[in-house]
C-alpha positions as CSV (number, residue, x, y, z in Angstrom):
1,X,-7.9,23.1,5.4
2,X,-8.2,20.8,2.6
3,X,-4.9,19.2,1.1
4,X,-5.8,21.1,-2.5
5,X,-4.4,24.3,-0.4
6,X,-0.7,22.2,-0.2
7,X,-1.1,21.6,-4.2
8,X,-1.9,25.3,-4.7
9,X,0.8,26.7,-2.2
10,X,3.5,24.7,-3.8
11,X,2.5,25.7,-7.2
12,X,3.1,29.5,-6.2
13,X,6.1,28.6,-4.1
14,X,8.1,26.6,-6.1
15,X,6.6,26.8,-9.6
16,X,9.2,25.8,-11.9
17,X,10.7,22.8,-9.3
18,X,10.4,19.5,-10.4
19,X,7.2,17.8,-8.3
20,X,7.0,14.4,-9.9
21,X,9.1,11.9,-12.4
22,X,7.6,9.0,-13.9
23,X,9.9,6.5,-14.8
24,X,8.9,3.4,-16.7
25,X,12.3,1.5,-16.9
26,X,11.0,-2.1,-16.9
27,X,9.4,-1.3,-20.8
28,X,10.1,-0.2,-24.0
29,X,8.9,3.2,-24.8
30,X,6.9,2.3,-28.1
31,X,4.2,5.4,-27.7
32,X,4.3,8.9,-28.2
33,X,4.8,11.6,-25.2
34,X,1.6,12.8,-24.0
35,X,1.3,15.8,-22.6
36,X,4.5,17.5,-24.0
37,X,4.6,20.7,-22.1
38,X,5.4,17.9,-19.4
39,X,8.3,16.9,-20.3
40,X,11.8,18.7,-20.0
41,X,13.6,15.8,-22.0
42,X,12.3,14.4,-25.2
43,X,13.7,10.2,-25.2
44,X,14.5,8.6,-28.9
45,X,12.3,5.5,-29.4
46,X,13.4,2.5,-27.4
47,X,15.1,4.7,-24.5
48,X,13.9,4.3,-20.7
49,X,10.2,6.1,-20.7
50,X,10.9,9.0,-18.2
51,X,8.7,12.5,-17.8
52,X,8.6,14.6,-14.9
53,X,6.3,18.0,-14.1
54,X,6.6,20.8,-11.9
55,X,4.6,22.2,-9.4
56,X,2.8,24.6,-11.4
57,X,2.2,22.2,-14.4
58,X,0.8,19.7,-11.6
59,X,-1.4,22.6,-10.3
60,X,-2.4,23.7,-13.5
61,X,-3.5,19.9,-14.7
62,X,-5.6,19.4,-11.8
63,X,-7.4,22.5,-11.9
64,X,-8.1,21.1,-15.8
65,X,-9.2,18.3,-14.3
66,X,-11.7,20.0,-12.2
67,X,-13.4,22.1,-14.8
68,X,-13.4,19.3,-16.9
69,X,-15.3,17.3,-14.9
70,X,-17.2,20.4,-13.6
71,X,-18.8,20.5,-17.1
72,X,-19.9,17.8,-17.4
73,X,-22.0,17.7,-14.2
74,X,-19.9,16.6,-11.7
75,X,-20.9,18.2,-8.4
76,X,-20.0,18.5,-5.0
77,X,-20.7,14.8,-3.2
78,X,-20.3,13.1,-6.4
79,X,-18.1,10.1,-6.4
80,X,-15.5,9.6,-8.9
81,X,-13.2,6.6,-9.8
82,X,-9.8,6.6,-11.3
83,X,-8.6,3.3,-12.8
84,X,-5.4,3.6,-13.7
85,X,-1.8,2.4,-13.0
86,X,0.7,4.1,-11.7
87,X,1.5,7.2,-14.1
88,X,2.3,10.7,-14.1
89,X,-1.5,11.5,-14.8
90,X,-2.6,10.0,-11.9
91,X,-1.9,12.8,-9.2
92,X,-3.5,15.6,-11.4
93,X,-6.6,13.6,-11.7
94,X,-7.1,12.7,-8.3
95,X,-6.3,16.4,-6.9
96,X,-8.9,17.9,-9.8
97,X,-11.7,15.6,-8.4
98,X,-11.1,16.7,-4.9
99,X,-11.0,20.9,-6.4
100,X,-14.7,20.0,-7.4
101,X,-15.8,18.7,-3.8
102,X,-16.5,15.4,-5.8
103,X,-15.2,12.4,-3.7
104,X,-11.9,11.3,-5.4
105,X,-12.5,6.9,-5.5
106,X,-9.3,4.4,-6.3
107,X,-9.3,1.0,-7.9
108,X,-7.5,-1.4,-7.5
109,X,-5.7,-2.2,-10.8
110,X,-5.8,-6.2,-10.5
111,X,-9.8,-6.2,-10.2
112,X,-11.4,-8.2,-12.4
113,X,-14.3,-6.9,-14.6
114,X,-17.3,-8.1,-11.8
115,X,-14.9,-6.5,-9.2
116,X,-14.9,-3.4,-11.2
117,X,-18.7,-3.4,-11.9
118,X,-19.2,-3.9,-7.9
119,X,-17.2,-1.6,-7.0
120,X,-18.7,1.1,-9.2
121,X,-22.3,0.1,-8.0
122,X,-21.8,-0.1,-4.1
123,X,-19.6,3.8,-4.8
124,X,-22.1,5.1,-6.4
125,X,-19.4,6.3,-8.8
126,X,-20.9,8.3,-11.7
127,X,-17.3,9.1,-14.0
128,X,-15.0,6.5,-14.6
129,X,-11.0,7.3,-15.3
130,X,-9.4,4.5,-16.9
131,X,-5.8,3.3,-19.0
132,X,-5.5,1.6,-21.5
133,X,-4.3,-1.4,-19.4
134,X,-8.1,-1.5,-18.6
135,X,-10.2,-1.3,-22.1
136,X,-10.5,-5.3,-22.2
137,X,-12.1,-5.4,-18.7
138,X,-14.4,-2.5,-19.3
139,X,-15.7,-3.7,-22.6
140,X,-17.2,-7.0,-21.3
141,X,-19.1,-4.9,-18.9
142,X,-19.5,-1.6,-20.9
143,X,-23.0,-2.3,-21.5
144,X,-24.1,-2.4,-17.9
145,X,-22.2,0.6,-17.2
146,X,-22.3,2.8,-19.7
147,X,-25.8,4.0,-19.6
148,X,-25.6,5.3,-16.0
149,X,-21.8,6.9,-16.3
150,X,-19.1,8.8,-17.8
151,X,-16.4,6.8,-18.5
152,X,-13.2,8.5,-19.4
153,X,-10.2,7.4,-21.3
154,X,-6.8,8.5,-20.3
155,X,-4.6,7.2,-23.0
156,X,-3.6,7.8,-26.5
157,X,-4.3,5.8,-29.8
158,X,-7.6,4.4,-30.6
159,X,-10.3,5.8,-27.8
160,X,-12.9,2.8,-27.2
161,X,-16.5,3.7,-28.4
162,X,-18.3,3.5,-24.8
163,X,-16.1,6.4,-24.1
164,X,-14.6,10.1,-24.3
165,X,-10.8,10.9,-25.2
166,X,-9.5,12.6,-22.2
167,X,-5.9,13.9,-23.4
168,X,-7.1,15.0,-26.3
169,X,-9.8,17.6,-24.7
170,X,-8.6,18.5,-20.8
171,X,-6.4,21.2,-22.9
172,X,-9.2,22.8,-24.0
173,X,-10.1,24.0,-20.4
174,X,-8.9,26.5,-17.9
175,X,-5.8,26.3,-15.5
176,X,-7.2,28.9,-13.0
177,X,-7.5,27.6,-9.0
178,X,-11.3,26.9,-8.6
179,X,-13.3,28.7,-5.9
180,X,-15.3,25.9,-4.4
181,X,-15.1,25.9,-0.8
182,X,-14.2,22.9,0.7
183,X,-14.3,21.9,4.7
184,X,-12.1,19.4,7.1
185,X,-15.6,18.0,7.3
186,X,-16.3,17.6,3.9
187,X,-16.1,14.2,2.7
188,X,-13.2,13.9,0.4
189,X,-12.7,9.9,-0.7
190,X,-13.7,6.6,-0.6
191,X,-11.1,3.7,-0.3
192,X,-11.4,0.2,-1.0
193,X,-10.7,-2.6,1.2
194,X,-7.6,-4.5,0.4
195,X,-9.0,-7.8,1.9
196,X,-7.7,-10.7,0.6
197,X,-10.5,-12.6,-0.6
198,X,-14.0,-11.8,-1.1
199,X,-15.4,-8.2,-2.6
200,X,-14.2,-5.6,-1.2
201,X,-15.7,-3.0,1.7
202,X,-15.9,0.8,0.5
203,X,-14.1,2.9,3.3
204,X,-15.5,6.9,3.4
205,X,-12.4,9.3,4.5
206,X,-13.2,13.2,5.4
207,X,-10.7,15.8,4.3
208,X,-9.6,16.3,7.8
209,X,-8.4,12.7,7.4
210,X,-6.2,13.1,4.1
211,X,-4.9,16.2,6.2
212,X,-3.9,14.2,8.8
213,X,-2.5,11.7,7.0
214,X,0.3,14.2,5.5
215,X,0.3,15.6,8.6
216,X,1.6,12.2,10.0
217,X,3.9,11.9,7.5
218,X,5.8,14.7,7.4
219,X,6.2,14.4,11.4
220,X,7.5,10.6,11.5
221,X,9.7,11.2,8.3
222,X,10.9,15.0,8.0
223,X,10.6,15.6,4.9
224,X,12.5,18.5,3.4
225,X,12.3,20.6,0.0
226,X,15.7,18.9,-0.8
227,X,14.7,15.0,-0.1
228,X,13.2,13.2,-2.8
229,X,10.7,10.1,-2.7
230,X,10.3,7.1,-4.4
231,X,7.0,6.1,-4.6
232,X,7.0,2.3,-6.2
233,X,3.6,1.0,-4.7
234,X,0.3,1.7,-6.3
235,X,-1.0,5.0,-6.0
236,X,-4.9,3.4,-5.6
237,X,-3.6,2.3,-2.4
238,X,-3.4,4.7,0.9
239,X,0.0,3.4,1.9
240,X,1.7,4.8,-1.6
241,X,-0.3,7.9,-1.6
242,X,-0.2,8.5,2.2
243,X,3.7,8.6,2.6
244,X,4.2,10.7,-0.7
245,X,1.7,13.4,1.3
246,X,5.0,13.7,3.2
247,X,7.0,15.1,0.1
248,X,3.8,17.4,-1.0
249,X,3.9,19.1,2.4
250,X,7.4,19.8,1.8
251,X,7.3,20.5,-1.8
252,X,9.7,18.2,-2.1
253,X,10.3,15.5,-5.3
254,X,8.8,12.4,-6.2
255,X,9.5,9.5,-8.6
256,X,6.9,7.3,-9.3
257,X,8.9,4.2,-10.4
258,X,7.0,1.5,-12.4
259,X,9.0,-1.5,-11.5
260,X,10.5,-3.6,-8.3
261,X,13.2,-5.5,-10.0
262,X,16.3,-4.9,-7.8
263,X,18.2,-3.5,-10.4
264,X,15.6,-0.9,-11.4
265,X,14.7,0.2,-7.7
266,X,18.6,0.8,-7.0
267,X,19.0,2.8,-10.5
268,X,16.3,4.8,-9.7
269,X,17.8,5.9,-6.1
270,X,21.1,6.3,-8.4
271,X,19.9,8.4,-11.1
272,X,17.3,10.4,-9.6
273,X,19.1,10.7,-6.5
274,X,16.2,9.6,-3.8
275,X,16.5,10.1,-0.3
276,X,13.8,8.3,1.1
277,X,12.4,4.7,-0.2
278,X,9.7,2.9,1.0
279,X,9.5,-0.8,-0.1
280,X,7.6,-3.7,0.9
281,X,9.3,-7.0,2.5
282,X,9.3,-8.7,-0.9
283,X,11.4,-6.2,-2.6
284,X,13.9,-5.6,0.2
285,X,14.4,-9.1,0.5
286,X,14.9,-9.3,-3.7
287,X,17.6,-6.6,-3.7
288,X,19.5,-8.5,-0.4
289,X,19.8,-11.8,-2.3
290,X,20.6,-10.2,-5.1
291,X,23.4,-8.1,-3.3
292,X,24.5,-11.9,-1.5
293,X,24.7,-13.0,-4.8
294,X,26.7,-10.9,-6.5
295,X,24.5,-10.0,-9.2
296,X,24.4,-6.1,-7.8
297,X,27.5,-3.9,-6.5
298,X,26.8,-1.1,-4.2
299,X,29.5,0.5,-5.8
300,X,27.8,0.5,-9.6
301,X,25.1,2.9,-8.0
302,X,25.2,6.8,-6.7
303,X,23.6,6.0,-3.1
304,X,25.2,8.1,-0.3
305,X,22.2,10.4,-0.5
306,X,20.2,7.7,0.4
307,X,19.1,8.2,4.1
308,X,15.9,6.7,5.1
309,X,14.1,3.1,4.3
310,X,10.8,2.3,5.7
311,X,8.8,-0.6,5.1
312,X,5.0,-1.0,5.8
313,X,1.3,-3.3,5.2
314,X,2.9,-6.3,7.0
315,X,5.0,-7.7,9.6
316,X,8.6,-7.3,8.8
317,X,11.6,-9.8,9.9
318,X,14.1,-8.8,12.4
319,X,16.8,-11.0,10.2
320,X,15.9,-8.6,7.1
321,X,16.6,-5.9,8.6
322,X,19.6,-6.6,10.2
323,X,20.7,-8.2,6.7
324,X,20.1,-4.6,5.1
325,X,21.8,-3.1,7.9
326,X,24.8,-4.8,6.6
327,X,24.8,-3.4,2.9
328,X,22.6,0.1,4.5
329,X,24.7,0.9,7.8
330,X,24.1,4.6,7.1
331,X,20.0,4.1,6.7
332,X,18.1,5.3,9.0
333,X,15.0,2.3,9.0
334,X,10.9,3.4,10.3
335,X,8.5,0.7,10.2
336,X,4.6,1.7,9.8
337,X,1.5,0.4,10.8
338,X,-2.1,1.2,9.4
339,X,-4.9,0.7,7.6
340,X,-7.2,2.2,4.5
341,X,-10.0,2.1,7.4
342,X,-7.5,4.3,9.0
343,X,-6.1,6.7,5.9
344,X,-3.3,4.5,5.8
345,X,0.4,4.2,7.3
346,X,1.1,6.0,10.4
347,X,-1.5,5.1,13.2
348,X,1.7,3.0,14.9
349,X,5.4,3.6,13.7
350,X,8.6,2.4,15.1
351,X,10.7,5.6,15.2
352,X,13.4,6.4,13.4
353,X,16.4,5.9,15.8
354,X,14.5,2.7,18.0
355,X,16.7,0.0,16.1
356,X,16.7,-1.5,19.7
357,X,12.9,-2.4,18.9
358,X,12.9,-3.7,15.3
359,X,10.6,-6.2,15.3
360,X,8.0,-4.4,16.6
361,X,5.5,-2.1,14.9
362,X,6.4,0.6,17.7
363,X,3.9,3.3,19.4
364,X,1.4,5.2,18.9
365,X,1.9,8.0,15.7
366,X,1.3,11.5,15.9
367,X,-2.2,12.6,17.3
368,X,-3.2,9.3,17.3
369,X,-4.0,6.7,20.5
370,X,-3.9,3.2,20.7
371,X,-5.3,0.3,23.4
372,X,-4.8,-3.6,23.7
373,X,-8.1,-5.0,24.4
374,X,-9.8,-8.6,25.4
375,X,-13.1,-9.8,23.2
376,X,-15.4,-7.5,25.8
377,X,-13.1,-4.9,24.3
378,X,-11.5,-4.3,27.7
379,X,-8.0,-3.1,28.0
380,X,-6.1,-6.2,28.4
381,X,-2.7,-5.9,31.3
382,X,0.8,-4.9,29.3
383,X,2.3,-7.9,28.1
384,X,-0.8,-9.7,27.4
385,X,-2.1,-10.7,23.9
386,X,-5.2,-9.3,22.4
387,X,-7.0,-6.5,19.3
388,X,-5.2,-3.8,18.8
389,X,-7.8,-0.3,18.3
390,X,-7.0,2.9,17.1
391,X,-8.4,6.3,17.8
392,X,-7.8,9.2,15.8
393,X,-8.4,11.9,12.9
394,X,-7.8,9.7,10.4
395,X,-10.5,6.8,11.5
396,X,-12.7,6.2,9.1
397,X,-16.4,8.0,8.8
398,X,-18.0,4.5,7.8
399,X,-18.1,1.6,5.4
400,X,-20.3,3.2,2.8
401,X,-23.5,2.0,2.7
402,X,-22.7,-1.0,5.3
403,X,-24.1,0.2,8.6
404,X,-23.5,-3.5,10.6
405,X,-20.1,-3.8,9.0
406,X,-19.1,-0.5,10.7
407,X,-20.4,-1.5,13.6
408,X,-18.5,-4.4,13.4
409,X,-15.3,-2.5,14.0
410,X,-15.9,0.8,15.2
411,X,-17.5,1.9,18.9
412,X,-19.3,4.7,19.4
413,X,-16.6,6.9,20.9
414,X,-14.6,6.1,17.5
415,X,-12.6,3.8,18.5
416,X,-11.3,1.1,15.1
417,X,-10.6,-1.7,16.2
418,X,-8.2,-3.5,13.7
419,X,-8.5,-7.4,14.1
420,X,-4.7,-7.3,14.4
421,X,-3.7,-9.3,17.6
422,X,-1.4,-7.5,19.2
423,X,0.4,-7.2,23.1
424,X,2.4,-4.3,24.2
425,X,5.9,-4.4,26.1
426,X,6.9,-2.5,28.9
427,X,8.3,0.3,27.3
428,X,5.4,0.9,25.6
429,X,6.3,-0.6,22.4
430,X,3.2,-2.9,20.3
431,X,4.6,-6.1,18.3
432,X,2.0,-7.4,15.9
433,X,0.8,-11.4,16.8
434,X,-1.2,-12.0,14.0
435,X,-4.7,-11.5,12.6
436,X,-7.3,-12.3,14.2
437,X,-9.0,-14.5,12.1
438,X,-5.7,-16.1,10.7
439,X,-4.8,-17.2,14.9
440,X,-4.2,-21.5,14.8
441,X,-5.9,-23.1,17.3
442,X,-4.1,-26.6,18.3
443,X,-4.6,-28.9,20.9
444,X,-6.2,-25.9,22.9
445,X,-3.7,-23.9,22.4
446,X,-3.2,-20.3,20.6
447,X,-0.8,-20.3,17.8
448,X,0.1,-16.9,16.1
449,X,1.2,-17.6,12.9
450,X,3.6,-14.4,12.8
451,X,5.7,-15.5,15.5
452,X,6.6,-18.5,13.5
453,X,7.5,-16.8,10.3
454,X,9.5,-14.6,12.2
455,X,11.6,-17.7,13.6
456,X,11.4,-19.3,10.0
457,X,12.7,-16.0,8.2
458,X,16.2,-16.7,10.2
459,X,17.2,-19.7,8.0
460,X,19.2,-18.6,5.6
461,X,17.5,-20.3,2.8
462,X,14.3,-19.2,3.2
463,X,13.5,-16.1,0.6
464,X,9.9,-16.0,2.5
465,X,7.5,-17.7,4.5
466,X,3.9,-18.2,5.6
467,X,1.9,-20.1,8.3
468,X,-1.4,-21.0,8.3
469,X,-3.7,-23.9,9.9
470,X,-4.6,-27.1,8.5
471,X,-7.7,-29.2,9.8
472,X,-6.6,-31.9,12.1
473,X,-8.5,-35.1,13.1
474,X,-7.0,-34.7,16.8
475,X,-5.6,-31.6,17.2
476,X,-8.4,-29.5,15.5
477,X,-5.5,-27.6,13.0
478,X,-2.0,-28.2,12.6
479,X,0.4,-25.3,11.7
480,X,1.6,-25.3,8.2
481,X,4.9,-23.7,6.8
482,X,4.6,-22.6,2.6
483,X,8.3,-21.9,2.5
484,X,9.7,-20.2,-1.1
485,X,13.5,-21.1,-1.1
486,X,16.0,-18.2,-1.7
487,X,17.2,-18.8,-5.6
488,X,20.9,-20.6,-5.6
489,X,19.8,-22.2,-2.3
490,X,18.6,-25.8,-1.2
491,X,16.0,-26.4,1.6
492,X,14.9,-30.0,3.2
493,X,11.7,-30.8,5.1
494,X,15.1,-32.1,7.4
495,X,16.5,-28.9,7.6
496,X,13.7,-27.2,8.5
497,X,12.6,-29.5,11.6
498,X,16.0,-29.8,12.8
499,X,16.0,-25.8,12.6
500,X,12.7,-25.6,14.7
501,X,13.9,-28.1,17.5
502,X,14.7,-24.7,19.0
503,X,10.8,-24.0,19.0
504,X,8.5,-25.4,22.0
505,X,6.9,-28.2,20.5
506,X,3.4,-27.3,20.5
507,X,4.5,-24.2,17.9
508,X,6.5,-26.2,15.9
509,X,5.0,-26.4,12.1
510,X,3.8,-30.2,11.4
511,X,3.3,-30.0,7.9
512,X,5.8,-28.2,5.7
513,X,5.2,-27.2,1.8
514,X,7.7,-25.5,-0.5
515,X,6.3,-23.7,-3.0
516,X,6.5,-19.5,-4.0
517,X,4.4,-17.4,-1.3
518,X,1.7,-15.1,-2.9
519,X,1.2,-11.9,-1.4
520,X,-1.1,-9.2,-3.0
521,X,-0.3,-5.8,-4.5
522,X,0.5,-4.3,-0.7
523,X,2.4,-7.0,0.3
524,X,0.2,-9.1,2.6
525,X,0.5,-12.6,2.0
526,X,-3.0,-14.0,0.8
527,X,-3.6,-16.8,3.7
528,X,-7.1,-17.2,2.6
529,X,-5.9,-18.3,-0.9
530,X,-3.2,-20.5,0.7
531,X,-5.7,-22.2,3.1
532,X,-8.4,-22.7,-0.1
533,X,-5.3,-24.1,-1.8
534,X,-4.1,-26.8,0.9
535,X,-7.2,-27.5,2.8
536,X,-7.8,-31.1,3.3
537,X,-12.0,-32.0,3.0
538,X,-11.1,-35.2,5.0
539,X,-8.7,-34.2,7.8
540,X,-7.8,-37.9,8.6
541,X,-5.5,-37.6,5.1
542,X,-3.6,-34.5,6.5
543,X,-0.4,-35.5,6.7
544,X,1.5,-34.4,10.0
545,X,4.4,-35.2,12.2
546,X,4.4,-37.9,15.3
547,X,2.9,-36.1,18.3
C-alpha cells in the first residue's frame, strides 16, 4: 500500500483535526498569508508567523498538487524536485508528486547553485519547486536549466521570469483523490546523500520503503491521535520526514518549527503542547547550558505533556543525556540510527526504557537485521570491532545511475553495509566506533575518534568536540581535539591533558585546537572540512606532545 492511502484515510477520518502548524517564531511576519483557507487565526503584522491545516485541507492540497503537475505532463516515473525550506507547503507538495506516480526528489536547502544544477542533471528531474529563499541561486543557472524543465515558484510577490507562479494557480485545480494506481514496488523517491564533502550520491527508495519507514516509526515511538510532534529538522532530509511518518500513521499533530534557539524550541513544546521532540546533539546541548545558566526556567514553560526525546544522525554523549535527565526526569529518551541509503532513522534504535545502555545506538529496529562484519565482510565474534550492515525493507534500490558505487556498499543478497565501525556487546546491544574512513591510524594502532569525544564531552566546559587525525612525521597521524568551549566557561590546553591522563596514552589527543565545531544541517560534524582546514602539507611542522 502506498503511504498516499495514510494521507487519504486521515483526511476522511479526522477531517477537521489539526494535521500540521507551521511556526516561524525566529522572524518577523512582514508578508501576507498565503493560502487563507489554511489558516484558523489571522496574526496582525509583526506577530509570531503561525498557520496550521487539517487533514482534509492537507489532502485536498496535495491532490491539487497532483493534477497540477498532471497537466502539465508529469507522468508516472518522472522525477520531481522540491526546493524549499521548511514550510507548511512542503508536505502537500511532496504527497501530490507521489498521487501522480512521479518520483517525489528533496534538496538540500544549503546547495549551492552547481550543487543544484548537478543534482537536477544526475535526477533526471524534469519540474523544479522552489522558495523564494532560492530565486538568487536559480537565476545564475536559469539559463542552463530552463530549457529542459518546469521550474515552479512557491512564493508570493514578484514571480521570477524563468518561471510559473504556483500559489496563484494550484486553486484553479481539483481536490478530488486521483485514481493512479500505485505499487509497494513502485519507485516512489530519490534521496540525496548527506556526505559531507564532495557532490552528492542520488539514493532510489520504493514505496514499500517509505511504508516501512512509518511503519518503523510508529512501532519504536507509539504514536497516538493525541501526541503531537515537533518536527524542527529539514523536511529534505529522511530523518525529519521519517519520524513525522510516525504522527501521519496516527493522525496525530505536527509542528513544523522554523528555529533551534533554546528559547523557541521550549515555547513551542509550551504553546503547542508537543509530546514528542526529536533534536539533534547541538540543540539539546544549547537548551542544557542555557538551563545551567539561568537564562531559561522550566517553570516559564507548559511541559508536563512532554513525554518522549529522541535524538538521531550522530553519536550522542552519555554526559548529555544524563545532564537532560536532570532538568527531563519524566522523559522517556530513544536514540536512532540510520541512513538516507536506508529510508532513514530506525534501522538500529536504543529502546525506550534501555537507559542502562545509553551510549549505545541499541538493536536491531523493527523488521530489520543487522551483522558486524571484518573487511571479507565476514561476521566478526561479539565484542570485536568492525562495519556495521543492514538488511531490510527500507535498503535502498540503488544509487541512481551509479552502478559501481552500489556495488560498493550493497551485496547481492541486499545486504548495506554502512561504513560505520561498529562492535556489539553481549547483550546484543551495537555502540557506534566511528566511520570508517574517519578511523586514526597511530603508531600502528586503531584509534576511533568517537570514543574520544565521548571521554572529552565529560569536561564540563566543553559545549562540543571533534577528533580527527593529523599527518605525523613518526607516528603516521596524531589525534587532534577541535574543542568549542561552553559560553561563560574557560578551557586550557592544561586542563584538557590533565583531564585525559585518565586515557591510555596511545589515545590521548596530541594536538588540541579551540575553535567552534561545524556540523552540517543533520548534525554530523564535517571532519572532512576540519581535516582540509588543519592539515599540515609538511608533517615535520605538526606540532605534538613529547612521546
Amino acid at each position: 500500500m502506498p503511504i498516499t492511502k495514510y494521507l487519504e484515510s486521515n483526511a476522511e477520518k479526522y477531517a477537521n483535526d489539526c494535521a500540521l502548524v507551521e511556526l516561524n517564531p525566529e522572524v518577523k511576519d512582514t508578508r501576507r498569508m498565503t493560502w487563507k483557507e489554511f489558516d484558523l487565526t489571522q496574526p496582525e503584522p509583526n506577530l509570531p508567523y503561525r498557520r496550521e491545516i487539517s487533514w482534509r485541507i492537507f489532502n485536498e492540497k496535495a491532490n491539487r498538487c497532483a493534477h497540477y503537475l498532471l497537466e502539465r505532463g508529469v507522468r508516472k516515473g518522472d522525477k520531481v524536485g522540491i526546493l524549499l525550506m521548511n514550510c507548511l507547503e512542503w508536505l502537500p507538495i511532496y504527497f501530490g508528486i507521489l498521487k501522480t506516480g512521479a518520483l517525489a526528489v528533496p534538496l538540500n536547502f544549503r546547495y549551492a547553485s552547481d550543487e543544484i544544477d548537478y543534482c537536477l542533471n544526475l535526477a533526471d528531474i524534469s519540474v523544479l519547486f522552489f522558495g523564494p529563499e532560492f530565486i538568487g541561486r536559480l537565476e545564475t543557472i536559469s539559463e542552463k536549466i530552463m530549457n529542459r524543465r518546469l521550474l515552479i515558484y512557491v512564493g508570493e510577490g514578484l514571480t521570477p521570469t524563468f518561471s510559473e507562479n504556483y500559489i496563484s494557480s494550484v486553486m484553479n485545480y481539483s481536490s478530488e483523490n486521483l485514481d493512479i494506481e500505485l505499487t509497494d514496488d513502485d519507485e516512489a523517491a530519490i534521496y540525496f546523500s548527506s556526505g559531507t564533502t564532495g557532490f552528492p550520491k542520488a539514493i532510489l527508495h520504493k514505496h514499500r520503503a517509505l511504508m516501512h519507514s512509518a511503519a518503523v516509526e510508529q512501532q519504536h515511538h507509539g504514536q497516538k491521535k493525541d501526541d503531537v510532534f515537533l518536527c524542527i529538522p529539514p523536511l529534505y532530509h529522511t530523518g525529519a520526514k521519517m519520524h513525522w511518518f510516525g504522527s501521519l500513521i496516527s493522525g496525530s499533530k505536527a509542528v513544523l518549527l522554523r528555529g533551534t534557539k533554546p528559547e523557541t524550541v521550549l515555547k513551542a513544546v509550551s504553546d503547542e503542547l508537543c509530546t514528542i521532540v526529536w533534536l539533534l546533539v547541538p540543540w539539546a546541548q544549547d537548551i542544557l547550558d542555557s538551563l545551567d545558566r539561568g537564562d531559561l526556567k522550566i517553570s516559564d514553560f507548559h511541559l508536563d505533556q512532554w513525554r518522549l526525546m529522541h535524538i538521531g544522525a550522530q553519536p550522542v554523549p552519555k554526559k548529555l543525556i544524563e545532564d537532560w535527565k536532570k532538568y527531563f526526569p519524566h522523559h522517556d529518551y530513544d536514540t536512532n540510527y540510520g541512513l538516507s541509503e536506508s529510508i532513514g532513522p530506525g534501522c538500529v534504535h536504543l529502546g525506550v526504557g534501555n537507559d542502562n545502555k545509553i551510549g549505545a545506538i541499541g538493536i536491531p529496529g523493527y523488521g530489520w537485521k543487522v551483522k558486524i562484519v571484518d573487511e571479507h565482510r565476514k561476521e566478526v565474534k561479539q565484542g570485536d570491532v568492525g562495519e556495521l550492515a543492514v538488511f531490510g525493507p527500507g535498503v535502498m534500490v540503488c544509487y541512481y545511475k551509479n552502478p559501481e558505487a552500489t556495488a560498493e556498499v550493497m551485496d547481492d543478497e541486499g545486504w548495506l553495509y554502512t561504513g560505520d565501525m561498529a562492535m556489539m556487546d553481549p547483550d546484543g546491544f551495537i555502540y557506534l566506533v566511528d566511520r570508517k574512513k574517519d578511523v586514526i591510524i597511530t603508531g600502528g594502532e586503531n584509534l576511533y575518534p568517537v570514543q574520544i569525544e565521548d571521554f572529552l564531552h565529560k569536561m564540563e566546559a566543553i559545549k562540543d568536540v571533534a577528533v580527527i587525525g593529523l599527518a605525523d612525521k613518526r607516528l603516521g597521524e596524531i589525534a587532534a581535539a577541535i574543542i568549542e568551549v561552553k559560553q561563560g566557561y574557560t578551557c586550557t590546553e592544561e586542563d584538557v591533558n590533565n583531564f585525559c591522563m585518565e586515557l591510555p596514552k596511545y589515545k590521548r589527543p596530541r594536538k588540541i585546537i579551540f575553535a567552534p565545531v561545524p556540523r552540517n544541517p543533520t548534525g554530523k560534524i564535517e571532519k572532512p572540512k576540519l581535516r582540509e582546514m588543519y592539515r599540515t602539507e609538511d608533517p615535520f611542522k605538526v606540532m605534538q606532545a613529547d612521546s
